[in-house]
C-alpha positions in Angstrom: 17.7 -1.1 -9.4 15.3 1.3 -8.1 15.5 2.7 -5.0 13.2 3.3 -2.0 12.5 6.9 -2.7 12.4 6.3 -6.5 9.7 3.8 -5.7 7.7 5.9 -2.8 7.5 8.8 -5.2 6.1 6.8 -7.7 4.0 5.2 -5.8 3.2 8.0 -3.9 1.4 10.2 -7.2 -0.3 6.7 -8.2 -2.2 6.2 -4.9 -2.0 9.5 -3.1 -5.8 10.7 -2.7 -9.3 9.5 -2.4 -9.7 5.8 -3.3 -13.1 4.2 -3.7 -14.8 1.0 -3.2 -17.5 1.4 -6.2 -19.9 3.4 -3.9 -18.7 1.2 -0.6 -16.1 2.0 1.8 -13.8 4.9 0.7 -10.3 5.6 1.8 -8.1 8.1 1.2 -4.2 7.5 1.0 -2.3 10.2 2.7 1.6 9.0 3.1 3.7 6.0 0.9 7.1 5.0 2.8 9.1 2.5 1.3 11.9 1.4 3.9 13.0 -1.6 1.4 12.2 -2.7 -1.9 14.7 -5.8 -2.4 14.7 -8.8 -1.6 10.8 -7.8 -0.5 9.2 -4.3 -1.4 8.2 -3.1 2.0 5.6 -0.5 2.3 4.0 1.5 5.2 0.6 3.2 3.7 -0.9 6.1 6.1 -4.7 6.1 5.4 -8.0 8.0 6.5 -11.2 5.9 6.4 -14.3 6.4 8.2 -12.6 9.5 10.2 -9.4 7.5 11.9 -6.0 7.5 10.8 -4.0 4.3 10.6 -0.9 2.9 9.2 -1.1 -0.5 7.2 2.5 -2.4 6.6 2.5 -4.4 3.2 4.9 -6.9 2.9 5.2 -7.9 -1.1 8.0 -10.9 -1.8 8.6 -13.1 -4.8 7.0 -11.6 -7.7 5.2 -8.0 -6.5 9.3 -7.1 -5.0 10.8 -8.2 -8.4 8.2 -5.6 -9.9 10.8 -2.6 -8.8 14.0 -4.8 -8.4 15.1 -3.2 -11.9 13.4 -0.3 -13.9 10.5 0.7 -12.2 7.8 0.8 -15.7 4.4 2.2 -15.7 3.4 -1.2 -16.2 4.1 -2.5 -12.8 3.5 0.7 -11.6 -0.4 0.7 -12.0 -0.2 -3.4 -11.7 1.3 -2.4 -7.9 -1.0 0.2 -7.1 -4.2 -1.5 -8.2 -2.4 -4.6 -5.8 -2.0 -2.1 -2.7 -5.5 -0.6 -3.2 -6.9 -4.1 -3.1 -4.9 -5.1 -0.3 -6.0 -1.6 2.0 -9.3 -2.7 1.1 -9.3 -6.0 1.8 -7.1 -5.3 5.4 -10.5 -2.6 6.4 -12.8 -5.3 5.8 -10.7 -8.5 7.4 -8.8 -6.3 10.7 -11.4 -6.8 13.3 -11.8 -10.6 12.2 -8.7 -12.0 10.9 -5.3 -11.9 13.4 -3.4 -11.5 10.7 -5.1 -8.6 9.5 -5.4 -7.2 12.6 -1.4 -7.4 12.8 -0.5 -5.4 10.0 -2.0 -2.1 10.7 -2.0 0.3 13.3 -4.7 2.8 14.6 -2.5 6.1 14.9 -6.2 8.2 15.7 
């Protein structure tokens, strides 16, 4: 089983950096913790957009936590990250609209 700091390096070098919206909204991902990855992968993403810093909490169950309940693969690797990166995305666009959005980050400046 892989374990929380297996998994936040990993994921870690495949989001760490500037991530872009196709010429939209860009964000750039500056910290993956990982304080559980079984029975849920729970992450805490630090990210810069539009000159604040905030912390989003993902909470992945069922399938997205089974993806790093065994051998973490390169495979679920880049399936994971391309889920995160839509998720921060979506959360920007939703937080001042949806409650639930709103709930799972934090403005931190």
């Amino acid at each position: 089983m892989a374990t929380p700091e297996h998994v936040r390096e990993a994921l870690t070098q495949k989001l760490s950096g500037l991530q872009s919206e196709g010429g939209g909204t860009s964000l750039e991902v500056l910290e993956v913790q990982v304080p559980a990855v079984f029975p849920a992968l729970l992450l805490k993403v630090q990210i810069g957009v539009a000159g604040q810093l905030w912390e989003v909490s993902l909470d992945y169950q069922g399938h997205e936590a089974s993806l790093v309940s065994g051998d973490v693969s390169e495979d679920s690797l880049n399936y994971l990250g391309f889920l995160v990166r839509t998720h921060l995305f979506e959360w920007w666009h939703t937080k001042d609209k949806e409650k639930f959005s709103a709930r799972m980050g934090k403005r931190l400046a």
